[in-house]
ROROMAR-733572 format. One record per residue (C-alpha): residue number from 1; residue in three letters; z, x, y. Coordinates in steps of 0.05 Angstrom, whole numbers, plus 5000, padded with zeros to 4 digits. Each point is the difference from the previous one (the first is absolute). Layout:
REM residues N
NODE  num  residu     z     x     y
NODE  NUM     ALA     Z     X     Y
...
END
This chain:
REM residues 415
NODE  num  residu     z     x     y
NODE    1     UNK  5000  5000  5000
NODE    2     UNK  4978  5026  5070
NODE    3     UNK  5065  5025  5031
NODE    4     UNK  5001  4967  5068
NODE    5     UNK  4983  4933  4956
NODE    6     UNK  5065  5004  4964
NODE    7     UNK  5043  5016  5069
NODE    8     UNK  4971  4936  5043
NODE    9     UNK  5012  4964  4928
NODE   10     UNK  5075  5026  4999
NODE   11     UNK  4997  4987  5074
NODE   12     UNK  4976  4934  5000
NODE   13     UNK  5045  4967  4940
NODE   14     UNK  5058  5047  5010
NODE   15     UNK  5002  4977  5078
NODE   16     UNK  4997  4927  4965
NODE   17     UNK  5055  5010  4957
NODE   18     UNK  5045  5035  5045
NODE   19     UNK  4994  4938  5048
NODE   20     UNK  5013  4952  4943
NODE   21     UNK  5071  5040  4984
NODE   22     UNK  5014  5000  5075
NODE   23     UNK  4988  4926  5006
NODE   24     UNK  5032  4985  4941
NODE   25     UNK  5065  5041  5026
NODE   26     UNK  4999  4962  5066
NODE   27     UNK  5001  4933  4968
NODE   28     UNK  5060  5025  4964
NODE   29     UNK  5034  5018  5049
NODE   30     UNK  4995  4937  5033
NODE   31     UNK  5074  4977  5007
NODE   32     UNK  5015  4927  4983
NODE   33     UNK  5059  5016  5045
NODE   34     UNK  4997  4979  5074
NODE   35     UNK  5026  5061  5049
NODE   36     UNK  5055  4987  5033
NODE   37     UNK  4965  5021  5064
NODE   38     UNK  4948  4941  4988
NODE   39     UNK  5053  4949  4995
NODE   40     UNK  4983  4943  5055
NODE   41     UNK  4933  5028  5006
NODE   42     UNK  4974  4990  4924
NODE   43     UNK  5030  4939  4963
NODE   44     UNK  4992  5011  4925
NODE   45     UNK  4936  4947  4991
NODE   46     UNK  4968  5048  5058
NODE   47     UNK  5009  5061  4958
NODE   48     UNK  4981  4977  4936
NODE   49     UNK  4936  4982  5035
NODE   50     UNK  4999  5077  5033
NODE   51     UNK  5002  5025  4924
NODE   52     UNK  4950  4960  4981
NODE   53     UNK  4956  5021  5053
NODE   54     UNK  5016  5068  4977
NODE   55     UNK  4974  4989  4927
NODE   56     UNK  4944  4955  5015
NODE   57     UNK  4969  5049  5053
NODE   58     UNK  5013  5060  4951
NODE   59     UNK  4969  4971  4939
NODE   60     UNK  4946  4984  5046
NODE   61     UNK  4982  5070  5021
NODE   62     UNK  5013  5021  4933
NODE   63     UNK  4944  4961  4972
NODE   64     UNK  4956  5021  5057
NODE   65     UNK  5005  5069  4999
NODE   66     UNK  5001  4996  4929
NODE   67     UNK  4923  4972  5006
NODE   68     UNK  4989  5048  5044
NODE   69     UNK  5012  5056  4953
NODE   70     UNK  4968  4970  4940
NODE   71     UNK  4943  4995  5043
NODE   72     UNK  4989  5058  5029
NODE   73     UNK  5007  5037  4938
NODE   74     UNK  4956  4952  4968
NODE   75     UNK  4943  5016  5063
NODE   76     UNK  5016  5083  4981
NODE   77     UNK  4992  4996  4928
NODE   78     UNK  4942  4947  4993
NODE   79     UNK  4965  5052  5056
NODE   80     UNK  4980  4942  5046
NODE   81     UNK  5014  5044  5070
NODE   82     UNK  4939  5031  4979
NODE   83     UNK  4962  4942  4990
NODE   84     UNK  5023  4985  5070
NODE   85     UNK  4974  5073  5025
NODE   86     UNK  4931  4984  4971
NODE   87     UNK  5001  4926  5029
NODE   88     UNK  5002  5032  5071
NODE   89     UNK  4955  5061  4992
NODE   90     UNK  4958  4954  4976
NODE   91     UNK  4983  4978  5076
NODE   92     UNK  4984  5067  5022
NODE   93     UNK  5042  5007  5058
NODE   94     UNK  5033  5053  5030
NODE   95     UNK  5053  5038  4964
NODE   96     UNK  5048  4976  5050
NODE   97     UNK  4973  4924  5004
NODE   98     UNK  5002  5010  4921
NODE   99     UNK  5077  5016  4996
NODE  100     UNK  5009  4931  5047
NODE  101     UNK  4979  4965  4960
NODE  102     UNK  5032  5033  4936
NODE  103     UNK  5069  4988  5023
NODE  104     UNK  4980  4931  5033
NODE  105     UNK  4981  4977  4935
NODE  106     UNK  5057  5020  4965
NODE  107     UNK  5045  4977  5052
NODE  108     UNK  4965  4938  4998
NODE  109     UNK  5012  4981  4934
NODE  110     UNK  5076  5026  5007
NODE  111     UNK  5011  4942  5058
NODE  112     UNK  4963  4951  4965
NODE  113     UNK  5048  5016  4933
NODE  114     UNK  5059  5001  5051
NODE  115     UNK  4984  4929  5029
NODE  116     UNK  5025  4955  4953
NODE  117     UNK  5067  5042  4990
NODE  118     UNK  5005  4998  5081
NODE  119     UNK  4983  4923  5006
NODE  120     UNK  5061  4985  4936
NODE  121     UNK  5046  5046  5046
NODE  122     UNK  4994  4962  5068
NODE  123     UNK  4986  4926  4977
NODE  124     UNK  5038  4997  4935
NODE  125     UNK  5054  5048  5001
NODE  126     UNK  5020  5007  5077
NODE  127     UNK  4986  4931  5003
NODE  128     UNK  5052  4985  4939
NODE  129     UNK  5054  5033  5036
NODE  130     UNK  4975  4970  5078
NODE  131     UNK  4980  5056  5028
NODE  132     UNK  4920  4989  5000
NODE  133     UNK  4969  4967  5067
NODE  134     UNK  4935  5033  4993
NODE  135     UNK  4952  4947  4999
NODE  136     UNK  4942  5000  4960
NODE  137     UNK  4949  5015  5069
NODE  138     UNK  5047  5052  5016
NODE  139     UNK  4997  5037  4930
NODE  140     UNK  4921  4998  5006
NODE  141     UNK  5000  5031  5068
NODE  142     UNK  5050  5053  4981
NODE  143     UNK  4965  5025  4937
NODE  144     UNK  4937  4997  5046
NODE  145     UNK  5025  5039  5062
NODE  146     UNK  5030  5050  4957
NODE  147     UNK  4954  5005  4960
NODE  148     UNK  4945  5015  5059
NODE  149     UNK  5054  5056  5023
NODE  150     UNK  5002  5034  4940
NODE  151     UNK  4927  5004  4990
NODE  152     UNK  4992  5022  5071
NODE  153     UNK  5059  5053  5023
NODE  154     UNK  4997  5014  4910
NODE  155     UNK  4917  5012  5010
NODE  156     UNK  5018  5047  5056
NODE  157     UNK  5055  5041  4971
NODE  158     UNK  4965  5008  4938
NODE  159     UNK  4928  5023  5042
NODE  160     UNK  5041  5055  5032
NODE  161     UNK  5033  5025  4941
NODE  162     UNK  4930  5005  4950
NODE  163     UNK  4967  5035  5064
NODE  164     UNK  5055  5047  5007
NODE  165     UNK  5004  5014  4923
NODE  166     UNK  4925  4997  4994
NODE  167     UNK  4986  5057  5057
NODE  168     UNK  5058  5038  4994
NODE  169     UNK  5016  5016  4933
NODE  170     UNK  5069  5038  4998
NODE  171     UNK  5016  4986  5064
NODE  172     UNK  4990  4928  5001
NODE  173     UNK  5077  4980  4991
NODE  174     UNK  5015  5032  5064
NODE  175     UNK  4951  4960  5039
NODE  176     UNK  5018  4935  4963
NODE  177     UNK  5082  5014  5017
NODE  178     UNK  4989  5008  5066
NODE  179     UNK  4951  4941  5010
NODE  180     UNK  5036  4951  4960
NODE  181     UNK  5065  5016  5033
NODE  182     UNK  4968  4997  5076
NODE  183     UNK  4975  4927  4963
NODE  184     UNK  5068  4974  4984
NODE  185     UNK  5032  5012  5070
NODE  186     UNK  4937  4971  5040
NODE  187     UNK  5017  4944  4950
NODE  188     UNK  5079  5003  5025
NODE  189     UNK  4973  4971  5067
NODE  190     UNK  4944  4958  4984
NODE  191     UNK  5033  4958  4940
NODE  192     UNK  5045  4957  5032
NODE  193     UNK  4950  4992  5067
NODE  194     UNK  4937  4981  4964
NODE  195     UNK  5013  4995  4917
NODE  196     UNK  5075  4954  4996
NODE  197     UNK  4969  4951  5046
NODE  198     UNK  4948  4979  4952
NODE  199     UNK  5053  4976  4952
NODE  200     UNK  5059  4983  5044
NODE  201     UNK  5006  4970  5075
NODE  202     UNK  5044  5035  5038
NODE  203     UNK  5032  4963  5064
NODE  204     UNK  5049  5027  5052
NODE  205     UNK  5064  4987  4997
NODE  206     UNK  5020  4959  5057
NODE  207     UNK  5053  5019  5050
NODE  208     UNK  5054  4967  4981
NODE  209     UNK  5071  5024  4963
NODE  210     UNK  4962  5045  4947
NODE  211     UNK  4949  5030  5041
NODE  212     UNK  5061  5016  5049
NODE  213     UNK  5042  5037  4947
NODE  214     UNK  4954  5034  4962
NODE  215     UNK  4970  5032  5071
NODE  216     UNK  5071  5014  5020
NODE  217     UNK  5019  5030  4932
NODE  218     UNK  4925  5040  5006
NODE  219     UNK  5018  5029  5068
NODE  220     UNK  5077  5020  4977
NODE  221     UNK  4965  5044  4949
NODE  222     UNK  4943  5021  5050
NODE  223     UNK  4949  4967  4945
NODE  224     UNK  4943  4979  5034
NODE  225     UNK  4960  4949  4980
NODE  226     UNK  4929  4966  5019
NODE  227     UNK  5018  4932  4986
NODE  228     UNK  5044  4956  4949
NODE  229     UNK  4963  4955  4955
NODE  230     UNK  5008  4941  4946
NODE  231     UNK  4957  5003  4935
NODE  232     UNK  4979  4936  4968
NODE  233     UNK  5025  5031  4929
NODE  234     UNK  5014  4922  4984
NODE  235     UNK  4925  4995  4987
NODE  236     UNK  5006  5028  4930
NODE  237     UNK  5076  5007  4989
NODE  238     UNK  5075  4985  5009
NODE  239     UNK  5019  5072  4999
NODE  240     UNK  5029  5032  5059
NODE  241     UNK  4980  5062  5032
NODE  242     UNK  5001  5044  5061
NODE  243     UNK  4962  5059  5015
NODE  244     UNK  4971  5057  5054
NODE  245     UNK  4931  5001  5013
NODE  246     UNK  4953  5053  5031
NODE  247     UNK  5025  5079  5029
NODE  248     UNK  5017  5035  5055
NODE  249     UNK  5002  4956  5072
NODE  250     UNK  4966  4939  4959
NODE  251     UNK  5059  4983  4961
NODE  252     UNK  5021  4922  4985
NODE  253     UNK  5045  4957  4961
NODE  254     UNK  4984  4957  4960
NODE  255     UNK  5037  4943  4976
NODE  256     UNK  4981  4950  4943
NODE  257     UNK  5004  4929  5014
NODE  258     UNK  5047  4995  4949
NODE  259     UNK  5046  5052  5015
NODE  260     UNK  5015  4963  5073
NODE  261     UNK  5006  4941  4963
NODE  262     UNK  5057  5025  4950
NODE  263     UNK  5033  5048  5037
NODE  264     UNK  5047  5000  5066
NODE  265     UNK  4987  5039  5067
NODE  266     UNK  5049  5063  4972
NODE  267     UNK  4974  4994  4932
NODE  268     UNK  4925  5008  5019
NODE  269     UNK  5028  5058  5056
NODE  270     UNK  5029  5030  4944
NODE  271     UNK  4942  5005  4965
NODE  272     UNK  4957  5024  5047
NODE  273     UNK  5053  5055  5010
NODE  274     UNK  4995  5028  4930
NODE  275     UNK  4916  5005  5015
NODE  276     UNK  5022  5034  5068
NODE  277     UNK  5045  5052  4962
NODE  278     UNK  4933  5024  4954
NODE  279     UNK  4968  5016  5062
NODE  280     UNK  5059  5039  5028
NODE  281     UNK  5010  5035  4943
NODE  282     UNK  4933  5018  5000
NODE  283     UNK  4985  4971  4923
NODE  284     UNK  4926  4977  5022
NODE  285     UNK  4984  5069  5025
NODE  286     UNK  5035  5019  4932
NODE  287     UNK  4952  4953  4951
NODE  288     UNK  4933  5020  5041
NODE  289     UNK  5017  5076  4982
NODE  290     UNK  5016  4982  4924
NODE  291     UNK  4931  4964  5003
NODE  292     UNK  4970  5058  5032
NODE  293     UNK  5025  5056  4947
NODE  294     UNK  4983  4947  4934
NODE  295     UNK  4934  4982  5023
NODE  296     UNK  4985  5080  5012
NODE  297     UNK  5024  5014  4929
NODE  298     UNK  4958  4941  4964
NODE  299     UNK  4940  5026  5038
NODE  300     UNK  5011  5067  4971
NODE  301     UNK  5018  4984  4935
NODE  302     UNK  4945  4951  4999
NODE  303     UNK  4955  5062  5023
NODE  304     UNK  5018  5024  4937
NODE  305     UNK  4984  4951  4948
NODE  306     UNK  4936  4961  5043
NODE  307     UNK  4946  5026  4966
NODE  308     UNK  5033  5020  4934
NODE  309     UNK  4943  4984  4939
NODE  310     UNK  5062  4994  4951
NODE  311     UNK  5028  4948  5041
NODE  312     UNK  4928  4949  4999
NODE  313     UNK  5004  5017  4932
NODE  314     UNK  5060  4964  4983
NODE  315     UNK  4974  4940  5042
NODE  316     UNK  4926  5009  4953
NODE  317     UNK  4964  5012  5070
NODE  318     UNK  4928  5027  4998
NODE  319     UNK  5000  5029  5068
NODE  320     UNK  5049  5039  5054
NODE  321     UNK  5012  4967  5068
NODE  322     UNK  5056  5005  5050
NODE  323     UNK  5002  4931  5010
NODE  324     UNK  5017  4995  4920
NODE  325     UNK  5051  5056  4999
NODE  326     UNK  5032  4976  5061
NODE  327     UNK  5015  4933  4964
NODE  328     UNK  5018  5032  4931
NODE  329     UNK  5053  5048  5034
NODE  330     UNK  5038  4938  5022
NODE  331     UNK  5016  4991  4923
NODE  332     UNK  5023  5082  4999
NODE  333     UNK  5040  4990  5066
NODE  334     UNK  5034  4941  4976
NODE  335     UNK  5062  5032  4980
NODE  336     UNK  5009  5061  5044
NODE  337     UNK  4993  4937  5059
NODE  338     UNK  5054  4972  4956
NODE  339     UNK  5048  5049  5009
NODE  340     UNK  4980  5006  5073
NODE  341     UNK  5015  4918  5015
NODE  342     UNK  5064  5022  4969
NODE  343     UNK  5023  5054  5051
NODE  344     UNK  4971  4966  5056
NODE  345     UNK  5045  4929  4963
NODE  346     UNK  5062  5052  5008
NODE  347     UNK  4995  5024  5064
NODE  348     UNK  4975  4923  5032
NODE  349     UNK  5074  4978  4973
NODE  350     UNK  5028  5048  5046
NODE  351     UNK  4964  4987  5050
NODE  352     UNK  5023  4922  4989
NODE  353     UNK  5071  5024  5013
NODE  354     UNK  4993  5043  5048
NODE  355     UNK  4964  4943  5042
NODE  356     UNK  5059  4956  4966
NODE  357     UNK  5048  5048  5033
NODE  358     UNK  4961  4995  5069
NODE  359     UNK  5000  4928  5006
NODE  360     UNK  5070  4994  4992
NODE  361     UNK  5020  5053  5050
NODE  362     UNK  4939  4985  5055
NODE  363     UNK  5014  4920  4998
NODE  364     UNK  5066  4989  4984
NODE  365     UNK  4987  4935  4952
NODE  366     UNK  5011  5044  4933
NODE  367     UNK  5036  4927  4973
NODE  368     UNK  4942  4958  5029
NODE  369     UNK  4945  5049  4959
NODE  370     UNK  5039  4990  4937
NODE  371     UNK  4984  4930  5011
NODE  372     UNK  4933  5013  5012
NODE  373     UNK  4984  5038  4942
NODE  374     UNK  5039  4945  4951
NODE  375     UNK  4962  4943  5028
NODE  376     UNK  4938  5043  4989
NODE  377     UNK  5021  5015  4934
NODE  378     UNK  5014  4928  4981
NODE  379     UNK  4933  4967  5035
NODE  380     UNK  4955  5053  4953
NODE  381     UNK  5040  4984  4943
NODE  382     UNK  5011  5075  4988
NODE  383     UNK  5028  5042  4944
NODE  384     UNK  5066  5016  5018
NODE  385     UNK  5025  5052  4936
NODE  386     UNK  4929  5041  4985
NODE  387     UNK  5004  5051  4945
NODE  388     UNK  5012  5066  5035
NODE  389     UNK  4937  5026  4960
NODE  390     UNK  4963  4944  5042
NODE  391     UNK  5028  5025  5058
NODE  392     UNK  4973  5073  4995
NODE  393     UNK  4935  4982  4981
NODE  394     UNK  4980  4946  5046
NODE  395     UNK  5055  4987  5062
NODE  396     UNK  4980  5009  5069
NODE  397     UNK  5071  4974  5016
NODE  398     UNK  5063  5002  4965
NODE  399     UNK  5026  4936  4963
NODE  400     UNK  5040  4955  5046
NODE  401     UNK  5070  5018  4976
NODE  402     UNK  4996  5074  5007
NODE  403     UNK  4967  4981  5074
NODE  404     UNK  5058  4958  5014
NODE  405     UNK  5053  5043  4979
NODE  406     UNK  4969  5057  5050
NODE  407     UNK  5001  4954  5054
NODE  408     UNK  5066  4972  4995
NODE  409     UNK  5024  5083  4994
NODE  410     UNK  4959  5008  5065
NODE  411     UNK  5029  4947  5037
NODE  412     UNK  5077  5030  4970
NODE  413     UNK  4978  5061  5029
NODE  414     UNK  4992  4971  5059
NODE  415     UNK  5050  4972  5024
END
């Protein structure tokens, strides 16, 4: 068996299986228990129906990604990329218009096995649980618009980095490192201007009490900030959510409907005072420079394995391209990006509690946060006791509890 056949195999179901113990672990640890620090905000019906949730959405993704694998390695061994390479040089079109529509094709055929899985998720499963208030219209549009984004800001990425690879050999890594990453922040300031207005309307926040204290708490902290405004995140769900949007002087807030509807005038201050503390402590700056190292080492390494003949032949290709080996790497890379999602997992749920710590010291409503964060917990019908192996792998943030606790030790400390 070809060698690099038998590591994406390994990769492939061994990544599979490794995600079916976590899963399996978390469910476990799923405690019938209610914390004492959810009484009054969970009754016990409530947090049956978080468990639930829990189970339902895991065996869910285990199925799917579990399809997934049996289909990619299905597509591998049955050799049916290359019958997809000889589809498109079959139209005689540049090598770079060729590799298009290579990956187009596949990725094509990935959303259209994705669909049905995405439509049981929003109308059947979020909708079980009344969280779903996507409408069918809405859905359409969505899949549309992003799908017309992909194919256009994907189709331009992808241009670039066959070019680069195509004229420059060896050196083409370096060029694609630096263009991608010059890419990424250009898209920093044009995302929330021109892309999150396709899918969401944003609106000012009136002046009024909450415009007048999150300005006030803003100017304590000598945050500035272009404007304040309300997302219609009711549209598709009940979840609540608040966010920064945009860099530098064109900073906003941005509030979902929800959250203002849930949440009091300290609570949704508090909140906002956690986002404040990440850029204080400089963690944005921090996660653009991690992106900026990994994508310069996946280029290289990538350099490296591109146009490797052993590597088409375990994926029973007639013919080298860039555009091929660029999409067979991802298999290869899957791991070591693994391990990377893990360290960057780590050092995100420090930077939680850092801006934890922040928003406690810079607001003063440490108590009022708490609050915050269980009501957010409760409306998401979240997992409150996740495996610790879960944890590693795949938390941004740190469960609830151990959040908690570190607020409640920062608001000890000071008083």
């Amino acid at each position: 068996m070809n060698f690099y056949l038998a590591i994406i195999l390994i990769i492939l179901i061994g990544g599979y299986l490794l995600n079916l113990l976590v899963e399996l672990l978390n469910i476990k640890a799923a405690n019938p228990k209610l914390p004492n620090e959810f009484i009054g905000y969970y009754d016990q019906e409530k947090y049956k129906e978080s468990q639930k949730y829990l189970c339902e959405n895991s065996c869910f993704n285990l199925i799917h990604s579990g399809l997934l694998t049996g289909l990619f390695v299905t597509l591998i061994l049955a050799g049916l990329f290359n019958w997809v390479d000889q589809l498109v040089r079959s139209f005689g079109f540049s090598s770079i218009l060729t590799g298009l529509l290579f990956v187009f094709f596949i990725f094509l055929g990935l959303e259209l096995i994705n669909l049905p899985f995405s439509i049981y998720h929003i109308f059947v499963l979020e909708q079980k649980y009344g969280f779903n208030r996507t409408s069918v219209k809405t859905f359409i549009l969505d899949k549309i618009k992003g799908l017309m984004i992909t194919i256009i800001l994907g189709a331009l990425i992808l241009s670039f980095v066959f070019w680069f690879f195509g004229q420059f050999r060896s050196w083409g890594w370096l060029f694609c490192w630096i263009g991608l990453t010059l890419f990424e922040l250009f898209l920093l300031f044009i995302w929330p201007r021109f892309i999150m207005p396709l899918f969401n309307k944003f609106e000012p926040i009136k002046k009024g009490q909450l415009c007048e204290k999150i300005q006030s708490y803003a100017d304590s902290q000598n945050f500035k900030i272009q404007g304040i405004y309300k997302m219609d995140a009711s549209r598709r769900s009940t979840k609540s959510n608040a966010f920064f949007a945009g860099f530098g002087k064109f900073k906003r807030i941005v509030l979902f409907d929800t959250l203002i509807e849930n949440h009091s005038l300290d609570e949704i201050v508090a909140i906002l005072a956690h986002e404040v503390g990440h850029y204080k402590k400089k963690h944005v700056f921090q996660i653009i420079l991690i992106s900026f190292i990994t994508n310069g080492f996946m280029f290289y390494i990538l350099s490296l394995f591109i146009t490797d003949p052993n590597l088409f032949k375990a994926f029973k290709m007639e013919n080298i391209s860039v555009y091929a080996g660029l999409f067979f790497f991802g298999f290869l890379y899957a791991p070591i990006n693994s391990l990377f999602s893990v360290l960057v997992n780590k050092i995100s749920r420090k930077n939680e509690k850092e801006a934890d710590y922040f928003a406690v010291k810079s607001s003063g409503l440490g108590n009022q946060f708490i609050k915050a964060l269980k009501k957010l917990v409760v409306k998401n019908l979240s997992n409150l006791t996740p495996h610790p192996i879960k944890v590693l792998l795949f938390y941004s943030h740190p469960p609830i509890l151990e959040r908690i606790r570190y607020i409640r030790k920062a608001i000890d400390n000071g008083k």
